[in-house]
C-alpha positions in Angstrom: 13.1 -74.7 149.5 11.4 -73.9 153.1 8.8 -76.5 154.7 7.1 -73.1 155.5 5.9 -71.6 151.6 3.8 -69.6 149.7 2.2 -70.3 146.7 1.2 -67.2 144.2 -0.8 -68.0 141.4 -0.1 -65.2 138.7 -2.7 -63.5 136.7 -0.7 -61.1 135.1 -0.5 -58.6 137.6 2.6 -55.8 137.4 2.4 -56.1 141.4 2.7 -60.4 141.5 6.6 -60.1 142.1 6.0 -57.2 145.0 3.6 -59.9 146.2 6.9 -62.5 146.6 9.6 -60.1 147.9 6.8 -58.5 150.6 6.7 -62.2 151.9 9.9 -63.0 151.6 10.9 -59.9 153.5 9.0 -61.0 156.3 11.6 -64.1 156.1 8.8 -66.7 155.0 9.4 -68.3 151.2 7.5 -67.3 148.3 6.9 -68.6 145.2 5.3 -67.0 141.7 3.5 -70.2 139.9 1.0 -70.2 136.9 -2.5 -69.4 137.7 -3.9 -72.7 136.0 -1.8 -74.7 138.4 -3.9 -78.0 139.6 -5.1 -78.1 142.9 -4.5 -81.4 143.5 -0.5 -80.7 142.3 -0.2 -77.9 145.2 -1.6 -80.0 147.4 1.4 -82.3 146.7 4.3 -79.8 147.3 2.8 -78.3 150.4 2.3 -74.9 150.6 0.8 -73.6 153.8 -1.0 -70.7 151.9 -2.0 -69.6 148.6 -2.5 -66.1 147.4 -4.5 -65.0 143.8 -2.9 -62.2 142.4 -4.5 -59.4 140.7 -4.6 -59.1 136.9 -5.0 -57.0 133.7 -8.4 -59.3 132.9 -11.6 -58.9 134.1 -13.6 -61.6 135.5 -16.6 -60.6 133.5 -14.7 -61.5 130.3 -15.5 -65.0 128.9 -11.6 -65.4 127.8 -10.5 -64.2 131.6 -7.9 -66.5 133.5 -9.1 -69.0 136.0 -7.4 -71.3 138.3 -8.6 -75.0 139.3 -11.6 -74.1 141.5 -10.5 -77.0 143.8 -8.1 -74.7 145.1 -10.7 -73.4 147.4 -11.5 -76.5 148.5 -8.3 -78.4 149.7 -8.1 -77.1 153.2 -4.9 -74.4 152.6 -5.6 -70.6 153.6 -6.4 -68.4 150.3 -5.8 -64.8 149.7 -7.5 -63.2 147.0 -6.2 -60.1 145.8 -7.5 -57.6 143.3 -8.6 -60.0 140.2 -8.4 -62.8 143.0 -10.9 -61.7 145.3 -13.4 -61.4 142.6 -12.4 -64.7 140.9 -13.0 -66.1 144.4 -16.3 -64.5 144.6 -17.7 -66.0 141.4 -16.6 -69.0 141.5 -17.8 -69.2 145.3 -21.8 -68.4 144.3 -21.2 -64.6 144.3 -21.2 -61.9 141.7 -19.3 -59.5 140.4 -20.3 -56.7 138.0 -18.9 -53.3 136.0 -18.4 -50.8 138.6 -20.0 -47.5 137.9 -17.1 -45.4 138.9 -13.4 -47.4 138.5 -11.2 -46.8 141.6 -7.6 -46.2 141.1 -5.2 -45.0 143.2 -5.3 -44.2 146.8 -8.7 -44.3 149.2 -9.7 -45.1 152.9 -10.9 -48.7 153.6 -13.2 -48.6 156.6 -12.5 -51.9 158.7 -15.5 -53.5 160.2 -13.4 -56.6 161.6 -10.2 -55.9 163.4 -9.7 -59.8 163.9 -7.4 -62.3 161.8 -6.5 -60.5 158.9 -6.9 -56.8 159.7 -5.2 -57.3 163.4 -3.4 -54.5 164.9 -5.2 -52.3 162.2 -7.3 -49.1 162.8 -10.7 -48.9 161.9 -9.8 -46.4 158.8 -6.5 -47.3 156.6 -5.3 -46.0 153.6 -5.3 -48.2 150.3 -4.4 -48.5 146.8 -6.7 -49.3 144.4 -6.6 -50.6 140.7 -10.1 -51.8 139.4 -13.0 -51.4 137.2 -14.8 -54.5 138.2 -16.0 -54.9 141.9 -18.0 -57.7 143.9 -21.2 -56.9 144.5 -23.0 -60.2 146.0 -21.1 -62.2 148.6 -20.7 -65.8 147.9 -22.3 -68.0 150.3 -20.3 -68.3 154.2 -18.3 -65.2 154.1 -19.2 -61.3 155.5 -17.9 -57.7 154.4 -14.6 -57.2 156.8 -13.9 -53.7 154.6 -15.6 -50.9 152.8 -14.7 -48.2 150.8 -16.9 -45.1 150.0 -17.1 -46.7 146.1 -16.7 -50.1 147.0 -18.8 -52.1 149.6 -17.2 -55.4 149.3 -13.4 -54.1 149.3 -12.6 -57.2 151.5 -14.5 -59.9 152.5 -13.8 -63.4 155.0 -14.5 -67.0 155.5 -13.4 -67.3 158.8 -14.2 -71.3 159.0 -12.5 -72.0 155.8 -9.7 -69.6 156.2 -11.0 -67.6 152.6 -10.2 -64.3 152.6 -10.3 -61.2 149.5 -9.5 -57.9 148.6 -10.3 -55.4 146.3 -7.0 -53.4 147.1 -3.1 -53.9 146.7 -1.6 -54.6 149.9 1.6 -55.3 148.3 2.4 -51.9 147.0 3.8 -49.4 149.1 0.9 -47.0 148.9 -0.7 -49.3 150.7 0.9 -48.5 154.5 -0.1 -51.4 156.5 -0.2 -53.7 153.6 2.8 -55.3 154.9 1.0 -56.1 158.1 -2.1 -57.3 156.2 0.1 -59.8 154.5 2.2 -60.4 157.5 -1.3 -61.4 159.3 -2.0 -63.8 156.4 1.1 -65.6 155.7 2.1 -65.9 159.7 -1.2 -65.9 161.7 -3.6 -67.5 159.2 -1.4 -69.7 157.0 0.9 -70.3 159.7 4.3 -69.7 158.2 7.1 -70.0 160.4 9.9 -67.1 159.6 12.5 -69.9 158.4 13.9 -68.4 154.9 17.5 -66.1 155.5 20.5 -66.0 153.3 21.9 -68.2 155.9 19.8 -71.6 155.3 19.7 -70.8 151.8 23.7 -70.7 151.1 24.0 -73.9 154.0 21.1 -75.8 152.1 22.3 -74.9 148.3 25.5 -76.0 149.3 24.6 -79.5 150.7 21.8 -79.8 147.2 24.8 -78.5 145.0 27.3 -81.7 146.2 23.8 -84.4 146.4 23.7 -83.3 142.6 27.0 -82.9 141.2 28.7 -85.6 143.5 32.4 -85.6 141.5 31.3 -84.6 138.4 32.6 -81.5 136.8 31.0 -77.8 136.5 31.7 -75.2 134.4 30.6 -71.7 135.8 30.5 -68.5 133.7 32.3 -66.0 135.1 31.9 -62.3 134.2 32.5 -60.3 137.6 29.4 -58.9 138.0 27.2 -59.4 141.1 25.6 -62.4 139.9 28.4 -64.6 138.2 30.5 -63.5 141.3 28.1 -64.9 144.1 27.3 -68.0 142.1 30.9 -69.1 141.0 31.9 -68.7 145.2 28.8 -70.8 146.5 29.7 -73.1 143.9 33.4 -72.8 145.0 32.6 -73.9 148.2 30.0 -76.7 147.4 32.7 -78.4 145.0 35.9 -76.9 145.1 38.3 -77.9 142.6 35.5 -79.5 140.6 34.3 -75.7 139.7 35.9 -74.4 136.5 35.4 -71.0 136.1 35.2 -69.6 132.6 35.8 -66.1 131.7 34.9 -65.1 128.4 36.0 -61.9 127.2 33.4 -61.4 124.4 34.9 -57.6 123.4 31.2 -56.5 125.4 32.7 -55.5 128.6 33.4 -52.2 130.6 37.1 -50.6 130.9 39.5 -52.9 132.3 36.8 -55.5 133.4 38.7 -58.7 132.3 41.9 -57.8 133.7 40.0 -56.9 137.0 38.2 -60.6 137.0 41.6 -62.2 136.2 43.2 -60.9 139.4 40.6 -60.9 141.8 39.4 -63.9 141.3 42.9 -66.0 140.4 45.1 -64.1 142.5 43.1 -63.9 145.7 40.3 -66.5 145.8 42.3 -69.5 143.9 39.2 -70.1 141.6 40.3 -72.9 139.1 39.8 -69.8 136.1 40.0 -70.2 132.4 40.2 -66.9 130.5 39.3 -67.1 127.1 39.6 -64.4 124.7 36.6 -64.4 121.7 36.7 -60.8 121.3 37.3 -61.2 117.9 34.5 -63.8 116.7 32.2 -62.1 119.1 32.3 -58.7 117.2 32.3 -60.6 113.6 28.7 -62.6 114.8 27.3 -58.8 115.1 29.1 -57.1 112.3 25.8 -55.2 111.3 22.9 -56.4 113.3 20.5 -53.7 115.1 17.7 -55.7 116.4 18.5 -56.0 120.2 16.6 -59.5 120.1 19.1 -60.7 117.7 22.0 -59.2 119.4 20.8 -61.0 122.5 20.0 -64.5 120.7 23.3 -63.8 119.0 25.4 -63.6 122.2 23.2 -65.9 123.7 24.0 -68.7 120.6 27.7 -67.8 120.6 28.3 -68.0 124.5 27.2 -71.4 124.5 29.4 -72.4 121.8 32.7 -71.0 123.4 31.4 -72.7 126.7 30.7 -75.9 124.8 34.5 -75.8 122.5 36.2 -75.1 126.1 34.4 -78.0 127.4 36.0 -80.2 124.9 39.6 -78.6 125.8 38.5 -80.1 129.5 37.2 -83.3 128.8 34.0 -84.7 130.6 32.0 -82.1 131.5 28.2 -82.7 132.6 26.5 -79.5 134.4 26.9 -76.2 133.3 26.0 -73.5 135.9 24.3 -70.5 135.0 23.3 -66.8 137.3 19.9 -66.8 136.0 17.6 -64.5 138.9 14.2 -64.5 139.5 13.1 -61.6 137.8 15.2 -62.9 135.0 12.7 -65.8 134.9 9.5 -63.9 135.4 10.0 -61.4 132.2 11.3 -64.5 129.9 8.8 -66.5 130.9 6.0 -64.6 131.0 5.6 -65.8 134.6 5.4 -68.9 134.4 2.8 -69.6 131.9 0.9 -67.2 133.3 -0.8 -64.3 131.1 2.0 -61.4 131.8 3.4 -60.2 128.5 7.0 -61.2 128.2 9.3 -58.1 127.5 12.3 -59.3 126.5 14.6 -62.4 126.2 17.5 -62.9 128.4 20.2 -65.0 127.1 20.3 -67.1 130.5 16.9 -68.2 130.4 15.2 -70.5 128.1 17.3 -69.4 125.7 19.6 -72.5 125.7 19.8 -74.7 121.9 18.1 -78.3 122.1 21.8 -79.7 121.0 22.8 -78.7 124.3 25.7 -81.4 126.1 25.3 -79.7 129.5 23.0 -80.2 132.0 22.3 -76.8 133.3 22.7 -75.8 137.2 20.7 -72.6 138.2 20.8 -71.8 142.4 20.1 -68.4 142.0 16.6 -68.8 140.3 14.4 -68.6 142.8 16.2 -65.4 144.2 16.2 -61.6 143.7 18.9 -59.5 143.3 19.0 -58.1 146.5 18.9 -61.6 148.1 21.9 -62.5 145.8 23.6 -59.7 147.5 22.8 -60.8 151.2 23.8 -64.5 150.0 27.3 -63.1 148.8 27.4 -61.0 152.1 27.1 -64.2 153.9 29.8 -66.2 152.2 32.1 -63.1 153.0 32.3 -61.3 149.5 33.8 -57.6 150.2 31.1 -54.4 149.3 33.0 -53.6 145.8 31.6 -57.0 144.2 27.9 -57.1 146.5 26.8 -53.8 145.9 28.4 -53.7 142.5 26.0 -52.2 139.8 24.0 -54.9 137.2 25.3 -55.5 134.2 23.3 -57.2 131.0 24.4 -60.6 130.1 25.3 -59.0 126.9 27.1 -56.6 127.7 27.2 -53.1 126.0 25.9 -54.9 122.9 22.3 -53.6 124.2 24.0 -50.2 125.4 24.8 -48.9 122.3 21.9 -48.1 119.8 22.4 -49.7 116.1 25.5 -51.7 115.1 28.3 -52.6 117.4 31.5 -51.9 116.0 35.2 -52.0 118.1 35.3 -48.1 117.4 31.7 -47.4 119.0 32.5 -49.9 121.7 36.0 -48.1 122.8 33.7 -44.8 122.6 30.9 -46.1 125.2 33.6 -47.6 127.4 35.2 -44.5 128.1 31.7 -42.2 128.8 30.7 -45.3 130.5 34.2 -45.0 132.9 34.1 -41.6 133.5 30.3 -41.6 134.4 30.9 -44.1 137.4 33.7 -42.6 138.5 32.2 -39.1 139.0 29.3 -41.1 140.6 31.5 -42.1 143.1 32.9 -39.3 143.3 30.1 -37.9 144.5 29.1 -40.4 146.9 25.9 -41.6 145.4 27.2 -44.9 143.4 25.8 -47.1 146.5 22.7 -45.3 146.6 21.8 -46.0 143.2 20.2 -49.3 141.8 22.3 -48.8 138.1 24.0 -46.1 136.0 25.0 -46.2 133.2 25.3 -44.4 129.6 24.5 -45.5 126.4 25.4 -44.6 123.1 22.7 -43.3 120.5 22.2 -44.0 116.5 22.5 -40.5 115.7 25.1 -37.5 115.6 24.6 -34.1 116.2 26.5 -30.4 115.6 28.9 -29.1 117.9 31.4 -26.7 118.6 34.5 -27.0 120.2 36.7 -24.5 120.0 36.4 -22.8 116.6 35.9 -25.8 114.9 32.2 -27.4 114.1 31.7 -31.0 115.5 29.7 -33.9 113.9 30.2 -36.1 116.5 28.4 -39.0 118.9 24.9 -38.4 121.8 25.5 -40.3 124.5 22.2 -40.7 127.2 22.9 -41.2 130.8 20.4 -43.6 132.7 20.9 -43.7 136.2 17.7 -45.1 138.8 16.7 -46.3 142.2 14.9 -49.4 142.8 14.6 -52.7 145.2 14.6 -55.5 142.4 15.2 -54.4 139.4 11.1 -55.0 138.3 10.1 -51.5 138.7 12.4 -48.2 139.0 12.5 -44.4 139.3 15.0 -42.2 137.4 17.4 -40.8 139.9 17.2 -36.9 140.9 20.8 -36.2 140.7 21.9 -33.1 141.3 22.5 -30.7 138.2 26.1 -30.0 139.5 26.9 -33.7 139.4 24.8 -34.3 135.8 26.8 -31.0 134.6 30.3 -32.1 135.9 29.6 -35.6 134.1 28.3 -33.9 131.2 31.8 -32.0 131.1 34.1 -34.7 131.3 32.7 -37.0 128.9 32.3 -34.8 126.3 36.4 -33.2 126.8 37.8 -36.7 127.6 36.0 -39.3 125.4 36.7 -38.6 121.8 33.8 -38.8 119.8 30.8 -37.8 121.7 29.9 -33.7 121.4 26.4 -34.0 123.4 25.2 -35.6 127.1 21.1 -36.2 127.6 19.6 -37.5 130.6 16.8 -40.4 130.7 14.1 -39.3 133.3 11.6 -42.2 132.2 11.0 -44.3 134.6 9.6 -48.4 134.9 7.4 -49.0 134.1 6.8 -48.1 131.6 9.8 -47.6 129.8 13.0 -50.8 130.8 16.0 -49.7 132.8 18.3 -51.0 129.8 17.6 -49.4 126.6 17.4 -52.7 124.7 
């Protein structure tokens, strides 16, 4: 981790992770820690700011999430935002009430200090709001900075202790110069120096990655995707012939996927690459289970012990290595402790049985996806495995609706196929975040030819987004959607009907389960 950090304290907000990648953007570190987080145990790992998120809660509310108060008091810069500002206020001797008229979306904040954390701002700037509650005495030491015509303490300042709050979101992009607003905090206030790139972080994992393993043994799990890919090269280079990759074909994965791992990363990088087929048992463990939770725990259970039989095959092996990201950790997690609600269960994360013989390697936790990217960009992987579309841990287990069987998996595979294909075709596959189909619990009427059809729905999902922890359904063109539409239903046998998701998150998940 950078000398140079960020400590956010999470209260639950949607907008906490925004909070992390707008700093991080501005190549500073950031980090997303519980809200009840001891003063006295920040102090200790030296962040040279903290920001209060917003929250769900309100202040007002006897049961409403606080953080150690001394955190105003031990000398490092505070941002209050949202939820924060007024938990600052409150617990700083001022007051905060009901406001008569809740304030959402976007208004004008009327700047009456253009100094420290409104520099280079004009004296009227757009904002987004999200609040019922507002401050409405200041505590003792600070002054009204900004004002809005419903809110008169929309931000407020202790110069001399470097306490700042406000009511808005500057993290969100409806907030224009929010960037700068947090660009003044983290690098003028706080005092951040812009050390965090894709560069330190592959040099520095690399040197922690051999401090840690020294010559013991690693087994990586391979699967081709993005992340697997990125972490089995930077732990290729850290180790070298101490890396054994494992590629479990688990019967979950896309059309020629295992042969395409095999060769890539066998052939041409001379990874030290176990293949190991479980297609079989894989299929029996889910023979009529529908709950995606226990699909998930299911794979989850059943990848662990393949990796922990091939680990006998092996002989001594002591760390396992796993892709888990940092979204990955903030939904199982629940951020952290904090009081987000926790939306579903990755198998990479905290899912891992207490009988466990590995000690588990994780260097792609504290990053997001698009950061994974950059970092395999900088250890030279080509654009067909960086910009590569994401793909759940288990697999098209959660893209098909009800029971996996081998018949409804063959079916997906090939709608799944011909869907890419025509979105490269059409030159949008790098412009979009995922797409995807999945297959539906239900059969409809058809007709093809004379005959009447009883046959497989199929749903296309296709969206844009930056990490993953919020996304918009794509606007694809209807003749692109209609040429798709065509070729699935003439060239994969079984499926008479094509829909289209247009929900996007939140609040509906990019994967279906």
């Amino acid at each position: 981790m950078c000398k140079d950090w960020i400590a956010i304290l999470d209260f639950g907000s949607q907008y906490t992770h925004l909070i992390a990648r707008r700093i991080r953007e501005m190549g500073v570190y950031s980090e997303i820690v519980s809200y009840n987080t001891k003063a006295r145990n920040l102090l200790a790992r030296g962040p040279k700011g903290i920001i209060l998120s917003g929250g769900p809660a309100s202040i007002i509310s006897v049961k409403s999430p606080v953080c150690d108060k001394d955190v105003f008091s031990i000398g490092i810069p505070v941002l209050g935002i949202c939820y924060g500002a007024q938990l600052m206020a409150k617990f700083l001797g001022g007051a905060v009430a009901k406001a008569r008229a809740r304030e959402y979306g976007k208004t004008y904040l009327k700047i009456k200090s253009k100094a420290r954390l409104f520099k280079d701002l004009s004296s009227k700037e757009v904002v987004w709001m999200s609040h019922g509650d507002k401050v409405t005495k200041l505590p003792t030491g600070f002054k009204i900075i900004g004002s809005t015509d419903n809110t008169q303490i929309a931000a407020m300042e202790n110069r001399k202790k470097k306490l700042y709050g406000v009511q808005f979101h500057p993290e969100v992009v409806h907030t224009p110069k929010g960037r700068l607003i947090l660009r003044n905090f983290v690098t003028d206030i706080a005092g951040c120096k812009r050390s965090w790139n894709m560069h330190s972080f592959v040099k520095n994992s690399i040197v922690a990655l051999r401090e840690r393993i020294g010559n013991e043994k690693v087994l990586c799990a391979l699967s081709g995707g993005v992340d697997s890919s990125v972490l089995t090269t930077l732990l290729h280079k850290a180790i070298g012939k101490n890396l054994i990759a494992v590629f479990i074909d688990n019967g979950l994965l896309r059309k020629n996927e295992a042969e395409l791992v095999r060769k890539r990363f066998r052939r041409h990088y001379r990874i030290n690459l176990r293949f190991v087929d479980a297609k079989d048992i894989f299929l029996k463990r889910l023979k009529g289970v529908t709950d995606p939770e226990r699909k998930r725990k299911i794979i989850g259970k059943l990848f662990i012990e393949v990796f922990e039989n091939e680990a006998k095959k092996l002989g001594k092996i002591k760390f396992l290595a796993q892709g888990t990201l940092y979204p990955d950790v903030i939904e199982s997690r629940s951020a952290f402790g904090g009081p987000s609600a926790t939306i579903k269960t990755h198998h990479n994360v905290g899912g891992l049985p207490p009988h466990l013989k590995f000690k588990l390697i994780e260097p792609l936790k504290d990053l997001f996806k698009d950061e994974v990217r950059l970092a395999g960009k900088e250890m030279g992987l080509p654009d067909e495995i960086i910009k590569r579309h994401p793909f759940p841990g288990p697999g098209l287990a959660v893209r098909i609706i009800g029971p996996v069987t081998g018949m409804r998996l063959n079916i997906l595979r090939e709608a799944d196929w011909i869907l890419i294909d025509e979105i490269k075709n059409a030159g949008l596959y790098s412009k979009l975040w995922q797409s995807f189909c999945v297959l539906l619990p239900i059969k409809t009427v058809g007709v093809m030819g004379d005959e009447r059809t009883y046959e497989n729905v199929v749903a296309i999902r296709a969206v844009t987004s930056e990490d993953a922890m919020t996304a918009q359904w794509a606007d694809l063109p209807y003749k692109v959607l209609e040429g798709i539409s065509n070729r699935i239903i003439n060239e994969a046998k079984g499926i008479n009907r094509v829909v289209y998701d247009i929900s996007s998150k939140p609040p509906s998940t990019i994967e279906w389960e």
